[in-house]
N, CA and C of each residue as an Amber inpcrd file, in Angstrom:
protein
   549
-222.9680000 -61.6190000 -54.1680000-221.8360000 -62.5220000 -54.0730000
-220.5670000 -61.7970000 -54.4620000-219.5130000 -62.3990000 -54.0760000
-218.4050000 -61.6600000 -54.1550000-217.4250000 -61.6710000 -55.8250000
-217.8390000 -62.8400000 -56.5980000-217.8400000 -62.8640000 -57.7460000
-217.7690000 -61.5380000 -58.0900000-218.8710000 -60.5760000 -58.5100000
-219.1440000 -59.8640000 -59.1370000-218.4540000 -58.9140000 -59.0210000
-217.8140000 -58.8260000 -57.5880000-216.5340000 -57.5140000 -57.7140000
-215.4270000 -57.8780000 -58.4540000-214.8000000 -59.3930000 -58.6300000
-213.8290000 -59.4210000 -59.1120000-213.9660000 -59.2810000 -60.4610000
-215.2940000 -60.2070000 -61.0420000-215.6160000 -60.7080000 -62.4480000
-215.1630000 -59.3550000 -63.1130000-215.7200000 -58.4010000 -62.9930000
-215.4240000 -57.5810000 -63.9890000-214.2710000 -56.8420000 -64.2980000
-212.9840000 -57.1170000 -63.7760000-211.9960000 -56.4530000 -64.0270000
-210.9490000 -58.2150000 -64.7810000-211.7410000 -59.1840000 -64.7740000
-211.2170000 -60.5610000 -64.9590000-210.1870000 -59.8640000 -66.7060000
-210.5730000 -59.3490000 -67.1610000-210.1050000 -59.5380000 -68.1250000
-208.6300000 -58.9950000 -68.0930000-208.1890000 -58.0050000 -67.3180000
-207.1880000 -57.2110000 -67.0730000-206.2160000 -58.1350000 -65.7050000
-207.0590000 -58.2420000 -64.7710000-206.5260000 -59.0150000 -63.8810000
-205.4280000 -60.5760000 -64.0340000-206.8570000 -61.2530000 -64.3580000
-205.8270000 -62.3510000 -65.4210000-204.5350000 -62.1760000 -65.9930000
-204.8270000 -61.4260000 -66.7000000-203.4520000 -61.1040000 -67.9140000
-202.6250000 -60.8710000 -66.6880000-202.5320000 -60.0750000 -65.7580000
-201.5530000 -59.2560000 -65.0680000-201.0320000 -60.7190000 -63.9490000
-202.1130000 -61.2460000 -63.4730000-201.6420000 -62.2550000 -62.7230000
-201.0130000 -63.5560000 -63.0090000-201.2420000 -63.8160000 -64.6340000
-200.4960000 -64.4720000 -65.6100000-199.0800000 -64.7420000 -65.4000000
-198.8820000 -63.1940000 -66.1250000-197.6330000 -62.7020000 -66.2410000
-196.5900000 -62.8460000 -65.0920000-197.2540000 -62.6380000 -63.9210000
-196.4390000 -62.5060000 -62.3560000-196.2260000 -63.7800000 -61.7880000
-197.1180000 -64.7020000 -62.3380000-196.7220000 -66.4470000 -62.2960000
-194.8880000 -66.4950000 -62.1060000-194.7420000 -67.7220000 -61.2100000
-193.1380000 -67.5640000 -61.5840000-192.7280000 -69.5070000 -62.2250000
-192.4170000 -69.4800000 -62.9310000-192.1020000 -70.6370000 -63.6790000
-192.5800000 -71.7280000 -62.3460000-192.5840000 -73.1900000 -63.0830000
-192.9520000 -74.1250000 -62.3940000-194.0920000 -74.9350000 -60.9000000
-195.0220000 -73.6390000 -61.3640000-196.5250000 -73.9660000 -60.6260000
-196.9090000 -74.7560000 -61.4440000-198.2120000 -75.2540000 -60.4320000
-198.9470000 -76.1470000 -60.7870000-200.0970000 -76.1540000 -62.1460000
-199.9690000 -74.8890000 -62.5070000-201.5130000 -74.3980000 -63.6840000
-200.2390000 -74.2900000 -64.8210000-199.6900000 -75.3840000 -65.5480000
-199.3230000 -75.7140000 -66.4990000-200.3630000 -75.3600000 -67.6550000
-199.9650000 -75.2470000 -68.6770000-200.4700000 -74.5980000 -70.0590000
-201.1060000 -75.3070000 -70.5560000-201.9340000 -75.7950000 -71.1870000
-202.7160000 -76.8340000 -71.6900000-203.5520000 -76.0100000 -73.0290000
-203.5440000 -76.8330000 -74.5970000-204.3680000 -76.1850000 -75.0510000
-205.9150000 -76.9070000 -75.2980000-206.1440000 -77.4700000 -74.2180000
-207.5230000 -77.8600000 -74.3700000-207.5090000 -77.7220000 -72.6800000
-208.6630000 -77.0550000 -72.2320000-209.1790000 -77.1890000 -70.6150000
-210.1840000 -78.1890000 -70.3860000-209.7670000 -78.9540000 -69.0400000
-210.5190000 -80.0940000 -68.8460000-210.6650000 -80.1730000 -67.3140000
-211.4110000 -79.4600000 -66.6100000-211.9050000 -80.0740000 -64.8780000
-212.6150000 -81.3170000 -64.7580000-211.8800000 -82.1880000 -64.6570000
-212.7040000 -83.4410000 -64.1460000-214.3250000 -83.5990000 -63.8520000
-214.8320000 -84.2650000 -64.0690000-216.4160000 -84.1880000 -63.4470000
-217.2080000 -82.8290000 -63.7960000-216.3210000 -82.1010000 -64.2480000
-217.3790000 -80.2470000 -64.4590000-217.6000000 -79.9400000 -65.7190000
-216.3800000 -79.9090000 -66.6290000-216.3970000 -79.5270000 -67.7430000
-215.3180000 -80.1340000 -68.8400000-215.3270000 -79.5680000 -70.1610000
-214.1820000 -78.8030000 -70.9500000-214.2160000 -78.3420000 -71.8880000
-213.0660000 -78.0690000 -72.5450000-213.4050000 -76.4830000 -73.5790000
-212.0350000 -76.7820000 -74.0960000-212.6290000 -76.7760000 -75.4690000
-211.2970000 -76.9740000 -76.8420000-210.4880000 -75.4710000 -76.7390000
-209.8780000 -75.1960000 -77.8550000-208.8380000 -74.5990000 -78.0720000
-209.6070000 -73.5040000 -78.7540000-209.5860000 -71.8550000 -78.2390000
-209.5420000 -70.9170000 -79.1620000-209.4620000 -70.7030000 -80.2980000
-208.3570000 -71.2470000 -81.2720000-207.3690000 -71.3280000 -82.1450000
-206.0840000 -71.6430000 -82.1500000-205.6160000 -72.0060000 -82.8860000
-203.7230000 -72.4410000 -83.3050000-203.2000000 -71.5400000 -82.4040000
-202.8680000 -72.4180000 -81.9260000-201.4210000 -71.5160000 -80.7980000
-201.4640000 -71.1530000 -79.4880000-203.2020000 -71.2680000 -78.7020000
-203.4190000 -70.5580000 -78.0740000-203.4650000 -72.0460000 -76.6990000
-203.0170000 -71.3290000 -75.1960000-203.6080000 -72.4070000 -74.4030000
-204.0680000 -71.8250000 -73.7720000-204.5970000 -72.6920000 -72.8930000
-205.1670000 -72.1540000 -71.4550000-204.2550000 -72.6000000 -70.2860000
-204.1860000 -71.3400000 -69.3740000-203.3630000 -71.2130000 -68.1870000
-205.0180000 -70.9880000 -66.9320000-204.6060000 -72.0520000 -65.9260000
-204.9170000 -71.6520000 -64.7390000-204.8550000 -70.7870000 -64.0860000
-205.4550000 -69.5070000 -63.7440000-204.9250000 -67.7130000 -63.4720000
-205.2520000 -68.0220000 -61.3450000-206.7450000 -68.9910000 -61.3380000
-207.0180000 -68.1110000 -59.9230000-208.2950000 -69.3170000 -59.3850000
-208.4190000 -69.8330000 -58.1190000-208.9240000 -70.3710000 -57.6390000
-209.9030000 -69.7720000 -56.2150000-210.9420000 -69.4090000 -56.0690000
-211.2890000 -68.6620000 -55.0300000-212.5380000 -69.2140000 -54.6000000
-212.3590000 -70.1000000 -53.0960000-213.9250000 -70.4610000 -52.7150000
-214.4450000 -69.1240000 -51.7110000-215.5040000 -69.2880000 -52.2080000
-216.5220000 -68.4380000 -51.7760000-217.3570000 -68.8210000 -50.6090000
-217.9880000 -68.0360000 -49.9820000-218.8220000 -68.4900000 -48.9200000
-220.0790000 -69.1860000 -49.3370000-220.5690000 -70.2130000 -48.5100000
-221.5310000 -71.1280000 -49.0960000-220.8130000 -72.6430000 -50.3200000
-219.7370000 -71.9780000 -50.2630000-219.5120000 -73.6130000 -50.7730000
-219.0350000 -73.2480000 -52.8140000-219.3790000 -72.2200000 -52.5610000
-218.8140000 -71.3650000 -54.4390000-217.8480000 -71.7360000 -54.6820000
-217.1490000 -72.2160000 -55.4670000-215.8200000 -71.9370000 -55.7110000
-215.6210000 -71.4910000 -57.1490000-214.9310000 -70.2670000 -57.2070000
-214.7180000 -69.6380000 -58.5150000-213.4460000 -69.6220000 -59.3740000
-213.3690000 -70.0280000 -60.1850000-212.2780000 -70.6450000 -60.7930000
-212.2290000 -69.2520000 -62.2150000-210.7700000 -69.0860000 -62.4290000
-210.5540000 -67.9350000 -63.2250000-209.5550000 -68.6900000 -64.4950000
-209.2590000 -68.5080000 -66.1170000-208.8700000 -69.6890000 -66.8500000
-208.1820000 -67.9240000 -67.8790000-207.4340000 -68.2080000 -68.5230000
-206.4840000 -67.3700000 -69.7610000-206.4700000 -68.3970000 -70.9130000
-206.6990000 -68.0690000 -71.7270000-206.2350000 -68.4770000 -72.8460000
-205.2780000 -67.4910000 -73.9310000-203.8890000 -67.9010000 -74.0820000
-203.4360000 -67.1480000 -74.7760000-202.4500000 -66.8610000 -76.1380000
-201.9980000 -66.7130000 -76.8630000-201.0210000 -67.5240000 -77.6750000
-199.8260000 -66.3650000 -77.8350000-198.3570000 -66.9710000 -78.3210000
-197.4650000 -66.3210000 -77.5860000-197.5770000 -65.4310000 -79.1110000
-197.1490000 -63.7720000 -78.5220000-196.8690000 -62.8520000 -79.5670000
-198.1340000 -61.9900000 -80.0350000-199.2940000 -62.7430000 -79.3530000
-200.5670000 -61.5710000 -79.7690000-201.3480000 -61.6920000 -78.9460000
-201.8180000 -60.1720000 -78.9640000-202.6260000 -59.7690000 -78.3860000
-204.1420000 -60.1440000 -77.5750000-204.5030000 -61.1000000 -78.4330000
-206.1630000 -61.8040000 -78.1280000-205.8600000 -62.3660000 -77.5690000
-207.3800000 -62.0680000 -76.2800000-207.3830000 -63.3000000 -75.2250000
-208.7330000 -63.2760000 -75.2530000-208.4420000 -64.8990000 -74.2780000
-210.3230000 -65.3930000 -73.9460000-209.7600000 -65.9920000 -72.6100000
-210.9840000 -65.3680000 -71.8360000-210.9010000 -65.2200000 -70.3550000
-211.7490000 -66.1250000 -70.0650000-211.7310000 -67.3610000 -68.8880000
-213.0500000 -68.1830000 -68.9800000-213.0530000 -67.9500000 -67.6000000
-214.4160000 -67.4870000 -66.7080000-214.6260000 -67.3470000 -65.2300000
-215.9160000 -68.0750000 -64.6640000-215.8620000 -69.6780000 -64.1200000
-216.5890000 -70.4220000 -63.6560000-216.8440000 -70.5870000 -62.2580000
-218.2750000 -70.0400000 -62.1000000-218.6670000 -70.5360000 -61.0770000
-219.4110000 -71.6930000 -60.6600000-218.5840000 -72.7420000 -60.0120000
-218.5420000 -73.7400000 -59.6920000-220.0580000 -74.0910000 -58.8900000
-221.2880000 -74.9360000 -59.2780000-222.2880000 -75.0610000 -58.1470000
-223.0740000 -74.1620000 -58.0320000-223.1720000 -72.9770000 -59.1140000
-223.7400000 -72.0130000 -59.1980000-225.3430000 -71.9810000 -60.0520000
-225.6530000 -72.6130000 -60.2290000-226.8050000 -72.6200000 -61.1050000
-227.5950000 -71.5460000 -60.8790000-227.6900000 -70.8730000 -62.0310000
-228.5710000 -69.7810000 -62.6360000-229.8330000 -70.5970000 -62.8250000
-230.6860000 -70.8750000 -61.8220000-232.3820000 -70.9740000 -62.2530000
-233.5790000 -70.7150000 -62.2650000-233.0400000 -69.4880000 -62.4200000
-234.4270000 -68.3850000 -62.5910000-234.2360000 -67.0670000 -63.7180000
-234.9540000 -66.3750000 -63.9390000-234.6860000 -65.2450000 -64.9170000
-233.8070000 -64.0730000 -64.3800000-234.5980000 -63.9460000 -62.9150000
-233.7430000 -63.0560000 -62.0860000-232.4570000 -63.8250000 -61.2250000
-231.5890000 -64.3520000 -61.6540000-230.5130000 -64.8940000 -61.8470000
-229.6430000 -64.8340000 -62.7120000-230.2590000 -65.3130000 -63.7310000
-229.1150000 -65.1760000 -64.8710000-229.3110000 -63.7610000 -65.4160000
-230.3550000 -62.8000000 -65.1320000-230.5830000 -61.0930000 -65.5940000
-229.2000000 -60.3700000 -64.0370000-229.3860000 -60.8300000 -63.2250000
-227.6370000 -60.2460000 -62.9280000-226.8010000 -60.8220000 -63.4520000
-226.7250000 -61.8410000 -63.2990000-225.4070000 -62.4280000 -64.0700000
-225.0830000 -61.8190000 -64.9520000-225.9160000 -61.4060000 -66.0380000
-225.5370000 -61.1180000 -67.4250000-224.9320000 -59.3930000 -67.2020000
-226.2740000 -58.9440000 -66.4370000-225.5500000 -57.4430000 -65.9910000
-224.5030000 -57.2000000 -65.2900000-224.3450000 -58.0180000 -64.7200000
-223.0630000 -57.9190000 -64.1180000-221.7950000 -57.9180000 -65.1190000
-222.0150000 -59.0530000 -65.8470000-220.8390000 -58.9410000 -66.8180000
-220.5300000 -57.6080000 -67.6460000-222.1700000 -57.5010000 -68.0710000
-222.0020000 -56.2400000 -69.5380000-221.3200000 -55.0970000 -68.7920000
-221.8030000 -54.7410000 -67.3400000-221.3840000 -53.6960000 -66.4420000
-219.7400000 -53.4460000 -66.4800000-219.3510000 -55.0830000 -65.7290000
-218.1180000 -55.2570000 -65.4640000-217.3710000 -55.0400000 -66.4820000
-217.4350000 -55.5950000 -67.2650000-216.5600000 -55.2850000 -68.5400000
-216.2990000 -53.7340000 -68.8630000-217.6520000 -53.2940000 -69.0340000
-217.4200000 -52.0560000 -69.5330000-217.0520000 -50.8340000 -68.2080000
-217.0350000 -51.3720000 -67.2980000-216.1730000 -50.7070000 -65.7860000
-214.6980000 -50.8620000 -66.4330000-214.5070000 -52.2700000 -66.3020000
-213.3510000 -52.7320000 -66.3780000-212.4510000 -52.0720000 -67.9640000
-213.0040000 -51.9320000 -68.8150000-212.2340000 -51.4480000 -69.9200000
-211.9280000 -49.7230000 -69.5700000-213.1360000 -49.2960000 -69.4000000
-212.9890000 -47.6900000 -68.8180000-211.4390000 -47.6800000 -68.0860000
-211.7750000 -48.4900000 -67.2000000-210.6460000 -48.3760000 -65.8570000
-208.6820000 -48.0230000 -66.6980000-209.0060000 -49.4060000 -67.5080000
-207.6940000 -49.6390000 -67.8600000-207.2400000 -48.8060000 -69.0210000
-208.1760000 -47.8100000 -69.5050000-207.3650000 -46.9120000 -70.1450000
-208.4010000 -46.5640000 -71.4460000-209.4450000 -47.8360000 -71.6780000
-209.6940000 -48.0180000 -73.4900000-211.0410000 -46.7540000 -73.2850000
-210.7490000 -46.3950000 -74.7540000-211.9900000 -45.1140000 -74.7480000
-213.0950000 -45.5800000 -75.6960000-213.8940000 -44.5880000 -76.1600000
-214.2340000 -44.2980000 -77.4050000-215.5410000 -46.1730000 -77.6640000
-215.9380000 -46.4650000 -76.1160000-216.4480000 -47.6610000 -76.2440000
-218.0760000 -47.7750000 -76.8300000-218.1370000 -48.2540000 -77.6410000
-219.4110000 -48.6320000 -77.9650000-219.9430000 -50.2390000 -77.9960000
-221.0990000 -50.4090000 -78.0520000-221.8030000 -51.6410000 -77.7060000
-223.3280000 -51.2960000 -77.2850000-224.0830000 -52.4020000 -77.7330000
-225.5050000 -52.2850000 -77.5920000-225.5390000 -53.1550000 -75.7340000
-226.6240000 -53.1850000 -75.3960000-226.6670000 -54.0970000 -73.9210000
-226.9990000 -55.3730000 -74.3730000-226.8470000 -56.2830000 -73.6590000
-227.6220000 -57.8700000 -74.2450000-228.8610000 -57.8160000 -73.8230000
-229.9120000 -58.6920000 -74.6900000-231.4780000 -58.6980000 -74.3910000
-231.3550000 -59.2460000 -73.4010000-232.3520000 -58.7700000 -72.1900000
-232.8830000 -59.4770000 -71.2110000-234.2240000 -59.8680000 -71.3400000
-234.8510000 -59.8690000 -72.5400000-236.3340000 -60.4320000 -72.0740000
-236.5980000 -62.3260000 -72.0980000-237.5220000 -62.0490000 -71.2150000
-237.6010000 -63.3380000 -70.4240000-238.6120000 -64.4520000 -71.0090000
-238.5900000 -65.6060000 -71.4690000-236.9350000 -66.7700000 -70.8310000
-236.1020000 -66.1500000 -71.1980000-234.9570000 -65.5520000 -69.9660000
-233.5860000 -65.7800000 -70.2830000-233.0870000 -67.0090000 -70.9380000
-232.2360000 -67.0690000 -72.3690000-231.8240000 -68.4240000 -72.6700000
-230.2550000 -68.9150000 -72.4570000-230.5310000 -69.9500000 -72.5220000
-229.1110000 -70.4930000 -72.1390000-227.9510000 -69.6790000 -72.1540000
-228.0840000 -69.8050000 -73.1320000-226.0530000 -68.3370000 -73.7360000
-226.7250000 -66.8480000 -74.0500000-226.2980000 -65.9500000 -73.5090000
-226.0930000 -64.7630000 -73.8530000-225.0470000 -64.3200000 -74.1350000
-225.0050000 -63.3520000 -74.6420000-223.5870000 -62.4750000 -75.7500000
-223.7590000 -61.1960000 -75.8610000-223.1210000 -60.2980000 -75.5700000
-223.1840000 -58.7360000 -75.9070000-221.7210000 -58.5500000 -76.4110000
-221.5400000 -57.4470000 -77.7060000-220.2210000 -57.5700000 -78.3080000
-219.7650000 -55.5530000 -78.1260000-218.5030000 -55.5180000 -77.6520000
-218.5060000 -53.7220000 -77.7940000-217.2680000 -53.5320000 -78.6310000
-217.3250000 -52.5950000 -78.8270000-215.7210000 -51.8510000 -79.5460000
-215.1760000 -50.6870000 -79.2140000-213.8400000 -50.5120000 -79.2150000
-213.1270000 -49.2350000 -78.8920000-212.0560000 -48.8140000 -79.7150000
-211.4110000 -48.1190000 -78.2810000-209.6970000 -47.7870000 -78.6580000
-208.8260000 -48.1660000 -77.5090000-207.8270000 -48.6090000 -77.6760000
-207.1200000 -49.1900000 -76.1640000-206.5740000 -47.8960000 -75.7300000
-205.3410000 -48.1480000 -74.9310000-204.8370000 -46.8060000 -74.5470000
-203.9930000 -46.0410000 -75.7890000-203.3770000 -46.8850000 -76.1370000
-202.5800000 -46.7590000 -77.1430000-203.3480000 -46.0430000 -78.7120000
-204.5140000 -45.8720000 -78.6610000-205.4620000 -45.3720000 -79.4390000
-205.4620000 -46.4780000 -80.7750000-205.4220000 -47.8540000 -80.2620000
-205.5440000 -48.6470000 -81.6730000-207.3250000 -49.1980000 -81.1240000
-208.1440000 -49.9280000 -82.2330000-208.7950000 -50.6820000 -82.4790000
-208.9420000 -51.8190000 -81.5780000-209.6320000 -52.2540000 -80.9930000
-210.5680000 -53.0190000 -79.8750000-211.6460000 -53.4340000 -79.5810000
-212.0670000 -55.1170000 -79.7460000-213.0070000 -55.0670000 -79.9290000
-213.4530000 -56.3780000 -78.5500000-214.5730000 -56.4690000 -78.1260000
-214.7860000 -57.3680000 -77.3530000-216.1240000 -58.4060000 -77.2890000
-215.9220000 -59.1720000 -76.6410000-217.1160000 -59.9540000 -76.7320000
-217.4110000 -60.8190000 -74.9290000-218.7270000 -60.3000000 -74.1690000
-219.1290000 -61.3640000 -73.7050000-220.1220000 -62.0220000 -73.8080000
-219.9210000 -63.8360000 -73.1720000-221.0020000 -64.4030000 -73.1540000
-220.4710000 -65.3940000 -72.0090000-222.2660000 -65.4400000 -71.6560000
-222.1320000 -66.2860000 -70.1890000-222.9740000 -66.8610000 -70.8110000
-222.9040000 -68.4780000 -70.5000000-223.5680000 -69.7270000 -70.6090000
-223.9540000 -70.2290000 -68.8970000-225.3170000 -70.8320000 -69.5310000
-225.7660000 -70.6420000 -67.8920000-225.7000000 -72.8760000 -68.1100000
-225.0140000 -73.1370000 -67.3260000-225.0370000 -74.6770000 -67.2200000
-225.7730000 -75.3960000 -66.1050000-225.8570000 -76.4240000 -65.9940000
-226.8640000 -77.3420000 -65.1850000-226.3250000 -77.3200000 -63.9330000
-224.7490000 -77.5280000 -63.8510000-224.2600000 -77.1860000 -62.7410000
-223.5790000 -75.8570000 -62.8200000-223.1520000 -74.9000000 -63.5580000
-221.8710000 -74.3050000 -63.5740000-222.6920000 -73.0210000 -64.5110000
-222.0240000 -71.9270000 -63.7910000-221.9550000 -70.7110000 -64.7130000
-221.1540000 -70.6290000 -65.3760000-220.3630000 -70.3700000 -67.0110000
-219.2810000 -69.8380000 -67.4330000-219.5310000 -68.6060000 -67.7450000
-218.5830000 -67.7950000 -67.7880000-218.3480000 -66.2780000 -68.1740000
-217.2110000 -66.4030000 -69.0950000-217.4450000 -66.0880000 -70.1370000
-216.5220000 -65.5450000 -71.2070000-216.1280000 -63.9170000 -71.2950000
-214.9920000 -64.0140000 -71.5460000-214.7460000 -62.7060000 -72.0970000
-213.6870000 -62.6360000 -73.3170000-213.5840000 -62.2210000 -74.5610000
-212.8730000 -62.1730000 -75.3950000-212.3010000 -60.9080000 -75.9240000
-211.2770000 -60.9840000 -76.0690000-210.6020000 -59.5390000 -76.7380000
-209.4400000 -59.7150000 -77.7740000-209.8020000 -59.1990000 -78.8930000
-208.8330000 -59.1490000 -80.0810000-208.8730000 -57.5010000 -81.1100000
-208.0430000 -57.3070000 -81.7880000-208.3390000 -55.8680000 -82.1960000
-209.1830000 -55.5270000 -83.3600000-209.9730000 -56.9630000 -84.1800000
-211.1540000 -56.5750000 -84.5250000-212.2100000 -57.6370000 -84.4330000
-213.5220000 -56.9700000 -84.6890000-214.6840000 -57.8050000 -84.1010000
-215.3210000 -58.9110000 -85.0300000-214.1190000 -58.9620000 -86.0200000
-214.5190000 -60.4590000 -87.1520000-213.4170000 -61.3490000 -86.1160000
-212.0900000 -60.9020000 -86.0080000-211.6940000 -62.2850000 -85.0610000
-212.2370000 -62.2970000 -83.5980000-212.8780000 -61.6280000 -82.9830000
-213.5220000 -61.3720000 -81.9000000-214.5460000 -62.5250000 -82.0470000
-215.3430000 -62.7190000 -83.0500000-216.1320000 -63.5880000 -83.3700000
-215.9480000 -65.1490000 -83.5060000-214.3590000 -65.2200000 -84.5910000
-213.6540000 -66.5570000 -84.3850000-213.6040000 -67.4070000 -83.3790000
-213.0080000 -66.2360000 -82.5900000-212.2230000 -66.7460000 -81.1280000
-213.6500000 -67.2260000 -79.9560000-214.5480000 -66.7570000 -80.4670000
-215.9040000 -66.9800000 -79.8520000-216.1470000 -67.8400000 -79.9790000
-216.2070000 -68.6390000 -81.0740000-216.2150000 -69.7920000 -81.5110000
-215.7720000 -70.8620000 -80.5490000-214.9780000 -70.7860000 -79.4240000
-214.3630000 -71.8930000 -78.4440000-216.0150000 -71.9280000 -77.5340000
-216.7710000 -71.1340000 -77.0540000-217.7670000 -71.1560000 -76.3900000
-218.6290000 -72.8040000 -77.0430000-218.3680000 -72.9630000 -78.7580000
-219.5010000 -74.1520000 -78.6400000-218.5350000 -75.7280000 -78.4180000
-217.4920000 -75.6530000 -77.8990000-216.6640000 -76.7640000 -77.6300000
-216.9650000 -76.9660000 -76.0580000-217.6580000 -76.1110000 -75.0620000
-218.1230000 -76.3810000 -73.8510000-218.8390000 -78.1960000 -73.8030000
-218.1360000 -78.6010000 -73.2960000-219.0570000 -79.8250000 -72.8610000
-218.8470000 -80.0810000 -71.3250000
């Protein structure tokens, strides 16, 4: 699926397509996310909202929805990437999914500059369970401290993909914390 090329650069992309927004669209700031009939998801922390980044149907009826959460003046973000109608229900389902992410990410950080990355892989042994999480750390370009976190929750209807980034892996963890406000 075509997901998987974008998913993994989501974390960089977002931010950039954020930014290039030009005042007065429709993906107004909100600090609680709420799709009608699908989902929603509380607040990161103080200060932070969520912006609408990217809407993309897919062939077969997918539609992949891309979410920022951010707060003004720092650095941490949490990236939320839902695939809409997607149900993960099998082991060999949610074992790409998950690789895909750990991959993507760590494509995606390489790409944009960050070095010096470490991280274990997430377990795949089977039952795959609901939420998985793999956490890594670095250096950005700038040679500071970086730390990340994903986790994909596999839902009844809906995949989410998380991705989190802050410059250490105790608030990396905080900010993780928005994953159990999913309803």
């Amino acid at each position: 699926m075509r997901y998987r090329l974008t998913l993994p650069l989501c974390l960089i992309a977002c931010t950039v397509a954020l930014t290039s927004r030009a005042a007065g669209n429709d993906n107004a700031a909100t600090p609680t996310l709420t799709v009608p009939g699908q989902f929603s998801l509380g607040s990161p922390g103080d200060g932070f909202v969520w912006h609408k980044v990217r809407e993309q149907k897919q062939q077969g009826g997918l539609v992949v929805l891309s979410f920022l959460a951010t707060r003004e003046g720092s650095p941490e973000k949490v990236v939320l990437v839902v695939e809409q109608g997607a149900a993960a229900d099998s082991d060999a389902k949610r074992t790409a999914r998950i690789k895909g992410d750990y991959n993507g990410l760590l494509t995606g950080l390489r790409a944009s500059g960050h070095t010096e990355l470490k991280g274990s892989p997430p377990t795949l042994a089977t039952p795959i369970p609901k939420e998985v999480s793999f956490d890594m750390s670095g250096k950005d370009k700038a040679g500071q401290a970086a730390a990340f976190r994903g986790v994909v929750v596999f839902g009844a209807k809906n995949v989410y993909h998380f991705q989190v980034a802050a410059p250490t892996a105790d608030r990396v963890a905080e900010l993780s914390k928005v994953v159990e406000t999913l309803k």
